[in-house]
Every structure is written in structure tokens, then in C-alpha cells.
C-alpha positions as CSV (number, residue, x, y, z in Angstrom):
1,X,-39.5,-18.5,-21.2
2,X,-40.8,-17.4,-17.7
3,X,-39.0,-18.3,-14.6
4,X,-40.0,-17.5,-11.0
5,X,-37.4,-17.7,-8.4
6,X,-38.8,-18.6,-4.8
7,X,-36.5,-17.3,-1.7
8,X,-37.0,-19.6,1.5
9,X,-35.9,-18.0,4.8
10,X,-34.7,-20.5,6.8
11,X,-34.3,-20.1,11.1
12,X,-30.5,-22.1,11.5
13,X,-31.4,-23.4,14.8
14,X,-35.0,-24.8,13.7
15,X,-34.8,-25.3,10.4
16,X,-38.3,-23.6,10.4
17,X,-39.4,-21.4,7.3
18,X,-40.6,-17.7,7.9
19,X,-40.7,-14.7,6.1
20,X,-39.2,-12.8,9.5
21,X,-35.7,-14.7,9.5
22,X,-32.9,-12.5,10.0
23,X,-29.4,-12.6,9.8
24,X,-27.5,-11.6,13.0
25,X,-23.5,-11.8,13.6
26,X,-21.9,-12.1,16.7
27,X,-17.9,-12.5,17.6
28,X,-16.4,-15.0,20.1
29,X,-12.6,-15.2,20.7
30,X,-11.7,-13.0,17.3
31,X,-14.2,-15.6,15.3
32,X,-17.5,-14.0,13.9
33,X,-20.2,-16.0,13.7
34,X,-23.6,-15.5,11.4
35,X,-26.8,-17.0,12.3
36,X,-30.1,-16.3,10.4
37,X,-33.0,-16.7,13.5
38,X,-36.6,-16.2,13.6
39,X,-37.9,-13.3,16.2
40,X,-38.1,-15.7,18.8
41,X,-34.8,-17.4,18.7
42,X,-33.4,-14.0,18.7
43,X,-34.9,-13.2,22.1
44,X,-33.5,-16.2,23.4
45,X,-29.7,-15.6,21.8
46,X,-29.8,-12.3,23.5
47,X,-31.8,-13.1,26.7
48,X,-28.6,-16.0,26.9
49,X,-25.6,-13.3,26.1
50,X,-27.2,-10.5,27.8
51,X,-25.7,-10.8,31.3
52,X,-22.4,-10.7,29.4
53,X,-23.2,-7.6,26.9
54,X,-24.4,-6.1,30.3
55,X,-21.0,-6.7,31.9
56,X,-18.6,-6.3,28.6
57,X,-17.5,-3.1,26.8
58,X,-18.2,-2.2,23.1
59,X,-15.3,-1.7,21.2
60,X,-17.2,-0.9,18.0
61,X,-17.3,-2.2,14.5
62,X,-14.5,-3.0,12.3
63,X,-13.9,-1.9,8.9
64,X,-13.8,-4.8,7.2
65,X,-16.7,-5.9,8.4
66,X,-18.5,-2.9,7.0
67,X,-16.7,-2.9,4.2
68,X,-17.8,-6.7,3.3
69,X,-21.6,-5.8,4.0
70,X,-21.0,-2.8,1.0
71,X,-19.3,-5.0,-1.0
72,X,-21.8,-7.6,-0.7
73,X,-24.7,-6.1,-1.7
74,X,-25.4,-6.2,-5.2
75,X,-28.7,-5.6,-5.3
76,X,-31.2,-3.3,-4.5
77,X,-31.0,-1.4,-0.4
78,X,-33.9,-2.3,1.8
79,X,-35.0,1.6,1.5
80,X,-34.9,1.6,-2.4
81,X,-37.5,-2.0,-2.2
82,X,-39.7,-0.2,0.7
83,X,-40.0,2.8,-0.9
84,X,-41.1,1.3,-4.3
85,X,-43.6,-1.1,-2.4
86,X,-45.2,1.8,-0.8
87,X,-45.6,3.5,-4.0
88,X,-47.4,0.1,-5.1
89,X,-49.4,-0.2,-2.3
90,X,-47.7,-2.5,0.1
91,X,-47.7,-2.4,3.1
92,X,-43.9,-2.3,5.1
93,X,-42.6,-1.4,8.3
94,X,-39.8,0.4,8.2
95,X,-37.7,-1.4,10.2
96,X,-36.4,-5.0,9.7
97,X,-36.3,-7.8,6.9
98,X,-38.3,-6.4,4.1
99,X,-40.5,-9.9,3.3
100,X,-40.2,-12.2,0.7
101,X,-43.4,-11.9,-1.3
102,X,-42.5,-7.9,-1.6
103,X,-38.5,-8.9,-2.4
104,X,-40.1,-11.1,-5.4
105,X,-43.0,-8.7,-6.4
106,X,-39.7,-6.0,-6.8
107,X,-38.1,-8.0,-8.9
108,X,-40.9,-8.7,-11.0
109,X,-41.4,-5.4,-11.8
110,X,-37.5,-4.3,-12.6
């Protein structure tokens, strides 16, 4: 038996489906929040919390929550799926969510 499975990106504040949703974090009062956006919802989440980035000071990244992105990833890195789809002849920036259709056409393959 065959089976094809289809991953829908989904924008949190639209509900709109696009291949460039990404997932961004942000941390309010110790609480971290995770929001997948499209491009354009992105501009506005930072065009809204720039003047406070502008006026607040970094105080890095914690451990454990670059630990929990190691530990989460089970599959494949972004590199490892870009550098197979060029080698197939797809066509991927190098920066950014590496889309769906090349995700799937990976998977395929392995």
C-alpha cells in the first residue's frame, strides 16, 4: 500500500495556507510564546514590537531552549533537504522554510 502524507502550513493569525509559514518564538514576562506567520504577518509582529526591541537589551538565548530545538528534531536538517534538492534539480534559497512540495519530494525519495 501507498500512502502520501500532505503537510499544510497554516498562518495562526489568518488561518491562511502557504508554503512560506514560519514558526517564530517570542518571550513576554518569562512566558515564550510560538506563532507560525506568513511573511507578512511577520512584518507586522515586528513593525508592532520594534520600538520595544529598539529600546530593550538582549540577554541572549537560553539553554534549554536550544536544547529543546536539538532535541526536537528528528528528522532530516534544512541543509541535509536543500542540499539533496539541489542535487535533484530544485530550486531553494538558502535561507528560510524549505517548502512543502520539496519536504515531501525528500521523503519520497528516502
Amino acid at each position: 500500500m501507498a500512502q502520501k502524507i500532505i503537510t499544510v502550513y497554516t498562518d495562526d493569525l489568518t488561518g491562511e495556507s502557504a508554503e512560506e509559514v514560519q514558526t517564530h518564538t517570542f518571550s513576554l514576562n518569562g512566558v515564550n510564546y510560538e506563532i507560525d506567520l506568513t511573511s507578512d504577518n511577520y512584518d507586522k509582529l515586528f513593525e508592532a514590537l520594534a520600538p520595544f526591541i529598539d529600546g530593550g537589551r538582549k540577554i541572549g538565548r537560553t539553554k534549554s531552549a536550544a536544547t529543546s530545538r536539538k532535541v526536537s528534531n528528528t528528522g532530516p536538517s534544512a541543509d541535509e533537504i536543500r542540499s539533496w534538492a539541489r542535487q535533484n534539480n530544485y530550486q531553494v534559497n538558502d535561507r528560510g522554510r524549505v517548502p512543502a512540495h520539496i519536504r515531501e519530494a525528500y521523503q519520497q525519495a528516502h
